[in-house]
N, C-alpha and C positions, 0 to 999 in steps of 0.2 A: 550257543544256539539253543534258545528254550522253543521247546516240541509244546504238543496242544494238551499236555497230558501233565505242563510244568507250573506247582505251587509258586506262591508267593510266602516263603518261610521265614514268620518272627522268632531266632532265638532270644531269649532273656539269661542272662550270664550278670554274675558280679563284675569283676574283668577279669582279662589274662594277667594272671602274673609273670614278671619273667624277671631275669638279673641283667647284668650287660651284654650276655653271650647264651643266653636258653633260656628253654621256657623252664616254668619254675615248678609243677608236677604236672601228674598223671592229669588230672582235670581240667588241665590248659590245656597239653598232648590230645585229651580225648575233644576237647571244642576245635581244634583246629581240624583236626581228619574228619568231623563231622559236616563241619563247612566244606572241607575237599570233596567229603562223597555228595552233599546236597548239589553243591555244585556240578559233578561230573552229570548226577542224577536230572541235571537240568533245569534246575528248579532257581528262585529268585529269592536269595537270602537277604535278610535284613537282622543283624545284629545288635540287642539291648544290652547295654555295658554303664557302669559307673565310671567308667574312667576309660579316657583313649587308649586305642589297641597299639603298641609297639611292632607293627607289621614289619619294620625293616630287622628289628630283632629275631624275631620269629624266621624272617627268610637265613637269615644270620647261620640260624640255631641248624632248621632243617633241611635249608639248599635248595626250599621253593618256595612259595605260600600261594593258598586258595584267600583271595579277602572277599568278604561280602560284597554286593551287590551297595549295601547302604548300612552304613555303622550310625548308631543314633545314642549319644549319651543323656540318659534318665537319671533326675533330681533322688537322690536317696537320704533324707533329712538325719545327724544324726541320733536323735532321738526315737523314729522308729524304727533305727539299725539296733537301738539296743534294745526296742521290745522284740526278740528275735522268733517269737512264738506266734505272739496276737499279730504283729505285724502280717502274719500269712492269709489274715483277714482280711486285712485292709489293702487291697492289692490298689497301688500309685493310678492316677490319668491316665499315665504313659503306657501300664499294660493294659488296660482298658482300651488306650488305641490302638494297641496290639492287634488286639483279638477282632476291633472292628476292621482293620485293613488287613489283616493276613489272611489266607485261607488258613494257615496251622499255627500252632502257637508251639514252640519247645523249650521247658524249663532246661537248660544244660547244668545250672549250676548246682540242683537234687536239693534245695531249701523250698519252702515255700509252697508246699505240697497242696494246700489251700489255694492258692489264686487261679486253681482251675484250669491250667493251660490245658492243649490238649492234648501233650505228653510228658512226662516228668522223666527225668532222668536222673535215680537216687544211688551217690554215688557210697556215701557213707551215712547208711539210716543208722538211727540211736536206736539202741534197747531199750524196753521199760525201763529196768533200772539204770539203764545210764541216765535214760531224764527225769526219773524219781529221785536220785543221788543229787543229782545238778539242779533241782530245784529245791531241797530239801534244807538250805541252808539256815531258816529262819520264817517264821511266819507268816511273813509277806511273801517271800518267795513261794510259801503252800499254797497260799493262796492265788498268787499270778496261775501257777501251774493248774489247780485247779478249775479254775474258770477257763485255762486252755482247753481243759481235756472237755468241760461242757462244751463249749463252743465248735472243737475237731469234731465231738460226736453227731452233733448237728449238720456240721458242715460233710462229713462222712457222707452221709444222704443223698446228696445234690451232686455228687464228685463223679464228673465224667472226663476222669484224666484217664490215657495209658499209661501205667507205671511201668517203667523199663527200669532194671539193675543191673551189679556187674556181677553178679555170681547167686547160686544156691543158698549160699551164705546168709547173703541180703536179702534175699529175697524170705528165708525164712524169718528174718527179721521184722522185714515191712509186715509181715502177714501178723504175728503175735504182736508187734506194735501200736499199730494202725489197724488190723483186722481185714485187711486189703488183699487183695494179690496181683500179680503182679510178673511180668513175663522180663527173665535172663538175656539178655543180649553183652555178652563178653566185649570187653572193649577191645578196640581195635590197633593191631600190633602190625609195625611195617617188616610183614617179616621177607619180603625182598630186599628192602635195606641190609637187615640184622641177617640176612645168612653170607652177606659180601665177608662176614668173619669167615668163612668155612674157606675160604680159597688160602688161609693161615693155617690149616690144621695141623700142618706140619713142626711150625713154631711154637706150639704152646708151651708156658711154662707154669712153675707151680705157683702161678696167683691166684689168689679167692677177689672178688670181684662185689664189692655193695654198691647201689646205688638209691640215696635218699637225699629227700632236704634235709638238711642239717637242721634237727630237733630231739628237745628232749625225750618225746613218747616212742618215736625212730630207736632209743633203747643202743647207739650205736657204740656205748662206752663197754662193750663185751667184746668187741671186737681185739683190744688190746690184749686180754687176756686170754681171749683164743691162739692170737699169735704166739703169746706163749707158751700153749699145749702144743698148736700143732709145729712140729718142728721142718724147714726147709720151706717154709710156704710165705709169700707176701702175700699183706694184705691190702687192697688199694679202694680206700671210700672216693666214690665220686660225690661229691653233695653240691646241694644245690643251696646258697645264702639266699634266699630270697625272703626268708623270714628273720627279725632282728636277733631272735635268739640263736643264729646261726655261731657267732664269733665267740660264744660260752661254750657250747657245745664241742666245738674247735680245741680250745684251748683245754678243754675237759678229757679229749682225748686223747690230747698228746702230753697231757700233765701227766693219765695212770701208764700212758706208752713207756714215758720215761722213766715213770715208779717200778715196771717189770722189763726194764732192760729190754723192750723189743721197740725202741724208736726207727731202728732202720729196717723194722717188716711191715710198717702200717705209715702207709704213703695216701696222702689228704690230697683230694684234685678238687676244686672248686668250679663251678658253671661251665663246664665242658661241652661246648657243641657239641651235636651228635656226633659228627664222625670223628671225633677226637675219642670221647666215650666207647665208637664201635673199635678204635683200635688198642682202645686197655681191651678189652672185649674178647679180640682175635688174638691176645697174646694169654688169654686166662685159661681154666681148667673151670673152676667151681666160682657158682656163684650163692651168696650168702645170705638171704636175709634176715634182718633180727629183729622185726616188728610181729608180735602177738595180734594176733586174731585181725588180721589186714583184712578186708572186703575182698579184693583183688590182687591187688599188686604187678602193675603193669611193666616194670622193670625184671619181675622175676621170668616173665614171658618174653620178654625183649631178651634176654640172657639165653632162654632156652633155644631160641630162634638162631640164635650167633653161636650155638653147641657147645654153651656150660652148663656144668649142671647142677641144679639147682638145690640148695640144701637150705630147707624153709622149716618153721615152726610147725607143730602135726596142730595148728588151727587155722581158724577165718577161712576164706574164700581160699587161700593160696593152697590148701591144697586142694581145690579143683585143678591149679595149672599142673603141678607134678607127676610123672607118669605113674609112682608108683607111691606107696609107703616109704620105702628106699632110702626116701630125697628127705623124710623128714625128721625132724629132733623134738624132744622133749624137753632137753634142760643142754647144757654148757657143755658138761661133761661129755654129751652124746652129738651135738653139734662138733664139737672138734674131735671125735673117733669119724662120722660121716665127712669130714670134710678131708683127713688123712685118705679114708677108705678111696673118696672119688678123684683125689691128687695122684693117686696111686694106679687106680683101673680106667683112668681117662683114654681114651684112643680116639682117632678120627672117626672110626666106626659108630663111635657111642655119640659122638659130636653129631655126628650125621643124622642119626635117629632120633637124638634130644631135638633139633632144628627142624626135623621132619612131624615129630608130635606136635611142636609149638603153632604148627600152621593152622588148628584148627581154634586159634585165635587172629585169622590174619585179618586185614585192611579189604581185600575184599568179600569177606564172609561177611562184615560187620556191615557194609554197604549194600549188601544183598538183605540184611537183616532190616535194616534200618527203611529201606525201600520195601519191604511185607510193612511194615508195621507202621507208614505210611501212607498204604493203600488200604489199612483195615480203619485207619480214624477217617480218609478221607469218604468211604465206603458208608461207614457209621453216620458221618456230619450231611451225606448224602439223601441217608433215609435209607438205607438198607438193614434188611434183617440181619440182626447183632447179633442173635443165636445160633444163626446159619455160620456164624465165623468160628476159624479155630483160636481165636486170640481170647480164652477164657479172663487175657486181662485188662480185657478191657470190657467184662460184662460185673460191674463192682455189684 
């Protein structure tokens, strides 16, 4: 039932990714819960995708699904898929009719910072040097890049997007980036689902617990050799193939498993439904991850929510999710001393508490969030004094 109070919502997405039994990361995860809340919020979503949404998979994966109101597939040539910079200029017909038929426009997919929508959602912004590095390979490349940054500075000016991100992290990134800022909305973690672990507490045993796409930058080939520091502990990657370099990566880590004699502590689970995933979950202790400077990392929260605990890199966004210093490592050595440490002091008690922090990432703080920051564009595209708001990000 749409109320008198209910938008007509254009998201713009690449697509969902997924494999034949889940979705395929964090920014498929985070565009579906965002359709659930617009949807509960009342509102009339209309969906922009390159390619058809696998809805039955999706239900597959998470045991419901919100679909839009209207899914509409938009032409993406590929030649300005590969100007990946200037293309943010040239914004397609199709979002052009966006903006003239929706009341909102919402980037989900966090590219394209340029076409103006009237919210962005940047899930992984580049560093100067990450896109000085990445454009620096050759003269022509200096030059694309260059005429980028003229062009963003210009366009800068004109920019009445809300920048929303997933952590402090990024958000100090967009700012030294882009010169912007830019307001934290944590993404949104089912942590009604993921505390259904805690009714296990009593079963747990000494598993550390990863969950990634299977990728090279994922960094998951440490994993083998942690197993053999830490002694008595399995170690179980859930991954996800959805990228082609999945089946290298695979075989990369069961090649050094079998070079350090621990092939039977590092157990490989491939596109695992959710509640398949929640039941390695409820039988684990610690959970592990080994990606550098992550933005967010929505699985490490999904972990804490289901009372493991979490033992992450001391950078990027993750450790906003961690409770303490505690949880975190600096090098190999000190990952596998933390990971004995919390195999060891695990109790239900500490389960409890780690599930109980994890809430203030849940599914519905993030719909409360998401509903302010709604009512401050729709306020703003009103004629309302923008000063008068507390949403400083959206006075660029």
């Amino acid at each position: 039932m749409k109320s008198e109070h209910s938008l007509k919502v254009g998201l713009i997405h690449k697509n969902v990714a997924t494999t034949e039994s889940s979705l395929g990361g964090g920014g498929d995860v985070f565009l579906i819960y965002l359709i659930r809340a617009l949807k509960e919020l009342g509102h009339y979503v209309l969906l922009s995708v390159i390619k058809p949404t696998p809805w039955d998979t999706i239900e597959k994966d998470l045991g419901w699904v919100y679909k839009p109101d209207l899914e509409i597939l938009r032409f993406s040539p590929s030649i300005i898929d590969r100007a990946k910079l200037l293309k943010q200029f040239i914004p397609s017909p199709h979002i052009k009719m966006l903006k003239y038929k929706c009341d909102l426009t919402f980037n989900t997919y966090g590219d394209n910072l340029f076409w103006n929508t009237d919210i962005i959602y940047m899930h992984t912004p580049l560093t100067k040097d990450e896109l000085s590095a990445k454009y620096q390979r050759n003269a022509l490349s200096r030059l694309y890049y260059k005429v980028y940054a003229s062009m963003a500075k210009k366009a800068k000016r004109k920019l009445k997007t809300l920048i929303l991100t997933n952590s402090y992290y990024s958000k100090r990134i967009i700012d030294d980036t882009f010169g912007l800022l830019s307001k934290v909305i944590y993404p949104p973690i089912d942590t009604k689902f993921y505390k259904r672990a805690l009714n296990e507490n009593g079963n747990r045993q000494n598993y550390v617990v990863t969950v990634a796409r299977l990728t090279r930058e994922r960094n998951l080939e440490i994993i083998p050799e942690l197993a053999q520091r830490v002694k008595g502990a399995i170690f179980h990657i859930i991954g996800s193939t959805v990228l082609p370099e999945a089946s290298e990566v695979i075989k990369s880590i069961k090649k050094k498993a079998l070079e350090l004699n621990v092939a039977d502590k590092v157990k490989i689970h491939t596109n695992l439904p959710s509640m398949l995933r929640l039941k390695i979950m409820a039988k684990s202790k610690v959970y592990l991850n080994t990606l550098r400077e992550e933005h967010f990392g929505m699985a490490i929260a999904e972990a804490m929510s289901a009372g493991l605990a979490p033992i992450v890199p001391n950078d990027g966004g993750q450790v906003e999710i961690v409770p303490s210093s505690e949880y975190l490592y600096h090098d190999l050595e000190e990952a596998a001393l933390k990971i004995e440490e919390w195999l060891s002091k695990w109790t239900p008690e500490r389960g409890l508490q780690l599930s109980q922090a994890a809430e203030k990432f849940s599914y519905e703080r993030f719909k409360r969030e998401i509903n302010e920051s709604i009512i401050i564009v729709k306020h703003f595209k009103e004629g309302a004094n923008i000063e008068n708001s507390s949403d400083d990000a959206y006075i660029q």
